[in-house]
N, C-alpha and C positions, 0 to 999 in steps of 0.2 A: 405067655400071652394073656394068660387068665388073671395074672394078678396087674398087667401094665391096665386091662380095664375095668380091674376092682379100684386101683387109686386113681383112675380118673377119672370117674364115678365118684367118689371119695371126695376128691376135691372140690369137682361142682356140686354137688351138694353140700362141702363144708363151706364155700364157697355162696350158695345161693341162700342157705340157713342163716349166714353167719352176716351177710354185707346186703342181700335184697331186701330179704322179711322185714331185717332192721332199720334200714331204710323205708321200706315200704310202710311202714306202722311209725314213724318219724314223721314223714308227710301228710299220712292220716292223721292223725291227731294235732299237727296243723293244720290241714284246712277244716275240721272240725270247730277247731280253738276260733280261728279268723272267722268260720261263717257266723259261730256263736256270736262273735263281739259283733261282727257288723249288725246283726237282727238285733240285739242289745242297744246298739247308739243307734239305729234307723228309729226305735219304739223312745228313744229321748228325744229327738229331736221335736221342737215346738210345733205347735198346731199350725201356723201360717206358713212352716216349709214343708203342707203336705200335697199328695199328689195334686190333689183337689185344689187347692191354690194355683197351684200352677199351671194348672188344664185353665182356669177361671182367668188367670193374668194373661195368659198365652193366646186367647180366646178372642183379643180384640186385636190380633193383627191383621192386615188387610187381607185380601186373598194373592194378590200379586209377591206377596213376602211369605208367604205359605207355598207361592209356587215353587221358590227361587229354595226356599228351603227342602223341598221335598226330593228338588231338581239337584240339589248338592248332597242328596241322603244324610241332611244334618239329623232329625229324628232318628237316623238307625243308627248314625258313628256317635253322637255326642252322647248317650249311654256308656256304649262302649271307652271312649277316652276318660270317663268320670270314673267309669269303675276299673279301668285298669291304675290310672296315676292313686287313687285309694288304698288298693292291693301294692303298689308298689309302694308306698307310704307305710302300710303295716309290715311288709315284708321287712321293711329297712329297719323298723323298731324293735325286733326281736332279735335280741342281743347275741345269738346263736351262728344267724343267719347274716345279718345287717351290717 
């Protein structure tokens, strides 16, 4: 009995060393890789695609189109769709994964 649960013991850990960690330390250092590029091309982008412009251009729409947009939570999803389809965009050009 002593030894059925030394090797399975044995196993999940050769098992969790050998296929988690390394996995685990895979995806780390992808999403390290990907946060780096994304701050990288955010800090290239021109001066007129900054937040600031956009608060400034966005600024003259009516209030009724402000309502209809807050009322569709476009301000909370249309982040979220920009930076998922991005991440799906990087994910697909890394030749590993993609």
């Amino acid at each position: 009995m002593h030894t059925v649960i030394l090797a399975a013991l044995r196993s999940f850990f050769g098992w969790l060393l050998g296929q988690a960690v390394l996995k685990g330390l895979i995806l780390t250092a992808l999403t390290l890789l990907i946060t780096f590029l994304g701050e990288w091309l955010w800090s290239l982008l021109p001066s007129f695609m900054s937040s600031q412009a956009l608060t400034n251009a966005l600024s003259v729409l009516p209030g009724g189109v402000w309502w209809v947009l807050d009322y569709a939570r476009i301000p909370y999803g249309l982040p979220l769709v920009l930076t998922a389809s991005v991440v799906v965009f990087l994910i697909r050009r890394i030749p590993v994964i993609g």
